[in-house]
C-alpha positions, 0 to 999 in steps of 0.5 A: 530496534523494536518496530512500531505498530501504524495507526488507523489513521497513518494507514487510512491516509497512506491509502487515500480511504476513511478510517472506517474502511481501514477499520473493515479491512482489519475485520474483514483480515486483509490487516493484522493488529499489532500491539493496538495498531497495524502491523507493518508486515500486514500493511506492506502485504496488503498493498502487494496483493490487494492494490486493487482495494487501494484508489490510487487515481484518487491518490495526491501524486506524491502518495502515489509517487511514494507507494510505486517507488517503495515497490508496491503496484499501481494498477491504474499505471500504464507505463511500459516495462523497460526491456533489457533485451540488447544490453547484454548482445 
């Protein structure tokens, strides 16, 4: 199955920003084209090592429920990492 490049529009409403921020993160590289859209990779890569630049405060809770559950970090979190520490004693 042949991966689908995302739209301007799916990504600037994934991340809660216009589609003209969408359009300078592309110029500025933080985004890869990908047959007239965005690469996939390059979204998945861009929420990894950038989620400052993604507003999650701003987020409706869903969206942001959708990007944490799918692996990609909320800074704005302040929820404690579990411990396994005594499960294996």
């Amino acid at each position: 199955m042949e991966h689908q490049p995302l739209t301007v529009s799916q990504v600037a409403h994934d991340i809660g920003r216009s589609r003209t921020t969408v359009q300078r993160l592309l110029k500025s590289g933080y985004l890869r084209r990908f047959k007239g859209g965005i690469a996939e990779s390059s979204f998945e890569a861009f929420l990894r090592e950038h989620p400052h630049l993604v507003p999650y405060t701003k987020l409706p809770p869903a969206q942001r429920e959708w990007l944490v559950l799918n692996g990609f970090p909320d800074p704005t979190a302040s929820v404690k990492v579990p411990s396994v520490r005594g499960l294996l004693e």
